[in-house]
C-alpha positions as CSV (number, residue, x, y, z in Angstrom):
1,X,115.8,108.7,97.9
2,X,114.7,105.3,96.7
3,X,116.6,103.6,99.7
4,X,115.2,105.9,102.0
5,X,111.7,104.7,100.5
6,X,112.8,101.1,100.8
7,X,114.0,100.9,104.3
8,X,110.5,103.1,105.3
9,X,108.5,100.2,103.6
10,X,110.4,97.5,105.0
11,X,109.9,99.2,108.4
12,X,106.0,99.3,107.5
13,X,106.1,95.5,105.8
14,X,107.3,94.4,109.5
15,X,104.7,96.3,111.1
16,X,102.2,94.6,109.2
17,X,103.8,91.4,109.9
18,X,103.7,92.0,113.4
19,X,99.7,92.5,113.4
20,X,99.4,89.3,111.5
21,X,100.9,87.6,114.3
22,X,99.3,89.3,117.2
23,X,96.0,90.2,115.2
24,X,93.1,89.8,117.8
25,X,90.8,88.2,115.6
26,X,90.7,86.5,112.4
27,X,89.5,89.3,110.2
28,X,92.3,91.2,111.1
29,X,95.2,88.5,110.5
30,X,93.9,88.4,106.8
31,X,94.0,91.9,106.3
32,X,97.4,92.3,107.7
33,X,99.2,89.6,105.4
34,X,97.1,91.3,102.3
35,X,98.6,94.6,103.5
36,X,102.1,92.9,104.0
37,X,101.6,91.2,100.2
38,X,100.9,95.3,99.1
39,X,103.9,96.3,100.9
40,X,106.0,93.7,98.9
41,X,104.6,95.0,95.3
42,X,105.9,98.7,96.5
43,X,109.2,97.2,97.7
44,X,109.2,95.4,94.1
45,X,108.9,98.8,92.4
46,X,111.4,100.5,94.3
47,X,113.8,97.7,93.7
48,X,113.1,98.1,89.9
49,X,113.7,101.6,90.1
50,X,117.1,101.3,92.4
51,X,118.0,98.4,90.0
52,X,117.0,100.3,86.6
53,X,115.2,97.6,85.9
54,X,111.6,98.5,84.6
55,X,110.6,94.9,83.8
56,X,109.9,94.8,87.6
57,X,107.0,96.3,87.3
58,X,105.4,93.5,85.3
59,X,106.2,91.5,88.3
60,X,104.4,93.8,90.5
61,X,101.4,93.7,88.8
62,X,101.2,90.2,88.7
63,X,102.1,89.8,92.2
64,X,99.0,92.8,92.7
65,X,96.7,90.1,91.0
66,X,97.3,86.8,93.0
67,X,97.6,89.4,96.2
68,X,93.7,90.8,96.0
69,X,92.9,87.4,94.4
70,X,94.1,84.8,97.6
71,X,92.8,87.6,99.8
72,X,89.2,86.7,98.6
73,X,89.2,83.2,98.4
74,X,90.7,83.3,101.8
75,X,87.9,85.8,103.2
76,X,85.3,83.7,101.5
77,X,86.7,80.4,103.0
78,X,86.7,82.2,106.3
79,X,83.0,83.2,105.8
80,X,81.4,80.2,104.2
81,X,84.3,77.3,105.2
82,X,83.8,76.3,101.5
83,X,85.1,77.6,98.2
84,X,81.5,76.7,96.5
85,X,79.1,79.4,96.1
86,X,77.2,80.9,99.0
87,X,74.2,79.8,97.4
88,X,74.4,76.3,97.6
89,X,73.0,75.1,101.1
């Protein structure tokens, strides 16, 4: 069951890849390669659970934090082509 789950996120993860690629706008390329960097935290689990390895896990989360984290900066860079507050003009 957990290979089946694996192969149907891979299959998703490539989907996702392929709208960062041919993503029409900006907006859209960002939020395809965030969803593609969520796809790889569930491929991470599944691996830990096909593996019996629960320590993955840990690495998921982390990977969950720089994920949402470099999908903000990068929106905000986007937005403001600066990383200093939005304030400051």
């Amino acid at each position: 069951m957990f290979a089946m789950t694996a192969a149907a996120i891979l299959f998703t993860l490539t989907l996702a890849l392929a709208r960062a690629v041919l993503g029409p706008t900006t907006y859209d390329r960002i939020l395809a390669v965030n969803m593609a960097g969520t796809k790889t935290v569930l491929l991470i689990a599944v691996a830990g659970f096909l593996t019996n390895r629960p320590d993955f896990l840990d690495l998921a989360l982390l990977y969950v934090l720089l994920n949402f984290i470099t999908t903000l900066a990068v929106l905000k860079y986007v937005a403001y082509k600066d990383f200093s507050t939005a304030d400051q003009q």
